[in-house]
RODO-2510 file (C-alpha; in nm, 4 decimals, decimal comma):
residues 164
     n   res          X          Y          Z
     1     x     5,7311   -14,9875    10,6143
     2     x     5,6649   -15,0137    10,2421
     3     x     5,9738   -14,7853    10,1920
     4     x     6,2145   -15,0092    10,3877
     5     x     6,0746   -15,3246    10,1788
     6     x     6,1795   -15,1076     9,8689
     7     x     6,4900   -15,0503     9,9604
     8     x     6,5902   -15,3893    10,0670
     9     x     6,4150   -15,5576     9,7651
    10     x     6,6631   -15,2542     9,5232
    11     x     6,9535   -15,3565     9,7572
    12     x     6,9056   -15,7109     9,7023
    13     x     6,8599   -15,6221     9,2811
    14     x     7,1871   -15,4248     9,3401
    15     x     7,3552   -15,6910     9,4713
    16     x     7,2706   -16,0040     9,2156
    17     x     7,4035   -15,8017     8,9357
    18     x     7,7636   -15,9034     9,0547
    19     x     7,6750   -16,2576     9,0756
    20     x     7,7109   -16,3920     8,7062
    21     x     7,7088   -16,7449     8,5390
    22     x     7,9998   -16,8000     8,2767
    23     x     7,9661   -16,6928     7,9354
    24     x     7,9133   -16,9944     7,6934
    25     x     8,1449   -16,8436     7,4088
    26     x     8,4468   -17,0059     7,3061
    27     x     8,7029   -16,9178     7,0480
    28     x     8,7294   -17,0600     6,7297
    29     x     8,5584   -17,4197     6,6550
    30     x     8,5702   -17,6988     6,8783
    31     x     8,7256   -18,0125     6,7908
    32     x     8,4540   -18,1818     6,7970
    33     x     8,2274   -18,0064     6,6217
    34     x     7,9466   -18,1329     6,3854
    35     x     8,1850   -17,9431     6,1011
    36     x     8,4841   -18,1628     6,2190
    37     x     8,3126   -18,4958     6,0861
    38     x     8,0786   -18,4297     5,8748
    39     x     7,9909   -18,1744     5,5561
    40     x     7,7908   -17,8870     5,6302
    41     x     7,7088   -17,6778     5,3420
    42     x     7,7575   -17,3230     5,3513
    43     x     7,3956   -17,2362     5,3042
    44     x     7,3001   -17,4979     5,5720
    45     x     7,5621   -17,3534     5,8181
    46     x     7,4512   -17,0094     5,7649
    47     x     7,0153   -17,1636     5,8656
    48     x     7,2465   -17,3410     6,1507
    49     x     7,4522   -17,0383     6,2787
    50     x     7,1379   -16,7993     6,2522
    51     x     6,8553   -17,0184     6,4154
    52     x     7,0334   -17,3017     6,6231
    53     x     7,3761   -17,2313     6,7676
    54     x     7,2697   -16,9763     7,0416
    55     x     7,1055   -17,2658     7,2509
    56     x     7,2468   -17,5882     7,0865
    57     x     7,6672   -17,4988     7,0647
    58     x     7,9418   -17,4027     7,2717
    59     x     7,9089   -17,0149     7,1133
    60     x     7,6206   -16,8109     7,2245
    61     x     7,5270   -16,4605     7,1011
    62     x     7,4408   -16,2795     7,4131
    63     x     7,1831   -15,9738     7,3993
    64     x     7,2485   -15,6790     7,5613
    65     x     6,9900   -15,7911     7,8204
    66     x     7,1903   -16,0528     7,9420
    67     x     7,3859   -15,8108     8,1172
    68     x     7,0330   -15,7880     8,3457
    69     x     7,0256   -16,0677     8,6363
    70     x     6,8104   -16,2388     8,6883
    71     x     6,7615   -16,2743     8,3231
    72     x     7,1324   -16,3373     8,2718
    73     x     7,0389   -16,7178     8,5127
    74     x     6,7588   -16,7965     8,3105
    75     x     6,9484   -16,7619     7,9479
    76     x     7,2185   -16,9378     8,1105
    77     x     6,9380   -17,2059     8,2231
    78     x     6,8020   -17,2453     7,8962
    79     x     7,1089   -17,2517     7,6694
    80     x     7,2446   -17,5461     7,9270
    81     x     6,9247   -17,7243     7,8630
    82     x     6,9572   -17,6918     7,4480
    83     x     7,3305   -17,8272     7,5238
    84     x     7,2127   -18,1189     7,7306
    85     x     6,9831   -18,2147     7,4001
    86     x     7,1910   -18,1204     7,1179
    87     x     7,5211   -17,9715     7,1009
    88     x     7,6771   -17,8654     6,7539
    89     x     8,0253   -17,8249     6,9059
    90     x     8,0466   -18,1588     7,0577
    91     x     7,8563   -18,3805     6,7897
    92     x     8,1350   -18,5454     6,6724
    93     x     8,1898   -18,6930     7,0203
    94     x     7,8141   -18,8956     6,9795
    95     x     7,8273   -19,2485     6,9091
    96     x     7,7133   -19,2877     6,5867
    97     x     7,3484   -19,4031     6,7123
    98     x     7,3002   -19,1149     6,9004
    99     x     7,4157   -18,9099     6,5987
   100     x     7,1579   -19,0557     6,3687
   101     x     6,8947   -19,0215     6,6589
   102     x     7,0110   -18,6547     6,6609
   103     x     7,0014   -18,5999     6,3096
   104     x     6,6702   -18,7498     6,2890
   105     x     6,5487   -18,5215     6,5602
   106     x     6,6968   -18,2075     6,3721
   107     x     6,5066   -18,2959     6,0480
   108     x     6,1433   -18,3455     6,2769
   109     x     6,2060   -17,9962     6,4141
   110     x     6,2479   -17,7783     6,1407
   111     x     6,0113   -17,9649     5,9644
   112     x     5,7850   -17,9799     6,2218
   113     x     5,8349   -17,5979     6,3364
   114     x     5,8886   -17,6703     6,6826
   115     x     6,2210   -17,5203     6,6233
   116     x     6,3572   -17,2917     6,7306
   117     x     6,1265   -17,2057     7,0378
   118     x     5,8736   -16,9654     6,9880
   119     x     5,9899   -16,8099     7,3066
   120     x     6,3326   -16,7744     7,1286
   121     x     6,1544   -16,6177     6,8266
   122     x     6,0036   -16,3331     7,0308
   123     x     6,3361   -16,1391     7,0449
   124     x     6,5223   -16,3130     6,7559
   125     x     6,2923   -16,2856     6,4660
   126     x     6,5266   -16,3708     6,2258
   127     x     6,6239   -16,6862     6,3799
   128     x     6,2838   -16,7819     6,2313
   129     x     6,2778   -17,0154     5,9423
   130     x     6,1463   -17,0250     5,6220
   131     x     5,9450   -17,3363     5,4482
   132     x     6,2839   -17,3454     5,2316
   133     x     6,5476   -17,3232     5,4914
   134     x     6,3012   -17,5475     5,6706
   135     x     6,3379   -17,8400     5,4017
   136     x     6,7068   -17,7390     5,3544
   137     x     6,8110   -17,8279     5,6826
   138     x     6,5807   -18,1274     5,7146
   139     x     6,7132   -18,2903     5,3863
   140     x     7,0961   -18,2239     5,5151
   141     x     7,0041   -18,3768     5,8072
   142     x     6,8755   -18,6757     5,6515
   143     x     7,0839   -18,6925     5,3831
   144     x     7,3747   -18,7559     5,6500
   145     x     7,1883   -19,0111     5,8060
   146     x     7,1569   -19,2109     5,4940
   147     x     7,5679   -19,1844     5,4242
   148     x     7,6059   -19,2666     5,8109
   149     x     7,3482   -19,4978     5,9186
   150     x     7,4118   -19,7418     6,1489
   151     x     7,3093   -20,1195     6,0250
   152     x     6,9584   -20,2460     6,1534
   153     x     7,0419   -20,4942     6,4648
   154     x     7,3662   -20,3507     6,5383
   155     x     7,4261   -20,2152     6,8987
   156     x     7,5691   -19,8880     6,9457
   157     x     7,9224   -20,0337     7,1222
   158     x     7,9763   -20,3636     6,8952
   159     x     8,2363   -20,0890     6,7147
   160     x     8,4251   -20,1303     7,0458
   161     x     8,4176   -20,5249     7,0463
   162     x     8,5446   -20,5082     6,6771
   163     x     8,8492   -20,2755     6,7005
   164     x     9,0350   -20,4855     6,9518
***
């Protein structure tokens, strides 16, 4: 008995390895990107690229145990959720209240160590960030928040109401 559950619970391991989520990996830089509308210094983009883009952009660096379901569902889980809450490659579609929301978020992060995930540190210790690239990234972040605020008492679609 214990041999037939073996073999049934191999045959069903067997058989999810051919049933794979899509790859989030694009090629080249989206039009929207946070890079298409606003300045990203290269030492910024490097913290950004390193610690950040895996879960929050359209261009993930997969380890080789992706290849492994069902791990392959739950990376694929987790980078959709970072996506849902901040996406590098589409920041440039955000209205410019949700940017500064975003870019305030960013800066409490780092700052604030929460990211990246510990759970993401595990495996990727060099996504972890220094005090420096810490501050770095938080003054960028706020820095463009101060060129690009949006004026106290303004609602986010009176830009709408003014273009016609």
């Amino acid at each position: 008995m214990f041999r037939k559950i073996l073999l049934i619970f191999l045959g069903a391991f067997v058989l999810i390895q051919f049933v794979r989520p899509e790859k989030n990996q694009i090629t080249g830089i989206s039009a929207n990107d946070i890079a298409t509308k606003y300045a990203i210094p290269a030492d910024v983009h490097n913290v950004l690229k390193r610690s950040c883009f895996d879960c929050h952009s359209n261009n993930t660096v997969y380890p080789w145990y992706d290849n492994i379901q069902p791990v392959s569902w739950w990376l694929n889980s987790h980078i959709k959720e970072g996506k849902d809450e901040l996406n590098f490659s589409e920041f440039a579609t955000y209205s410019p209240k949700k940017a500064d929301h975003k870019l305030e978020k960013i800066g409490e992060a780092v700052t604030d160590g929460w990211m990246p995930l510990g759970s993401y540190l595990w495996i990727h210790r060099d996504a972890k960030l220094s005090s420096e690239e810490a501050k770095l990234v938080s003054n960028w972040a706020s820095q463009l928040r101060s060129q690009h605020s949006v004026p106290a008492g303004k609602k986010e679609n009176d830009h709408h109401h003014e273009a016609h």
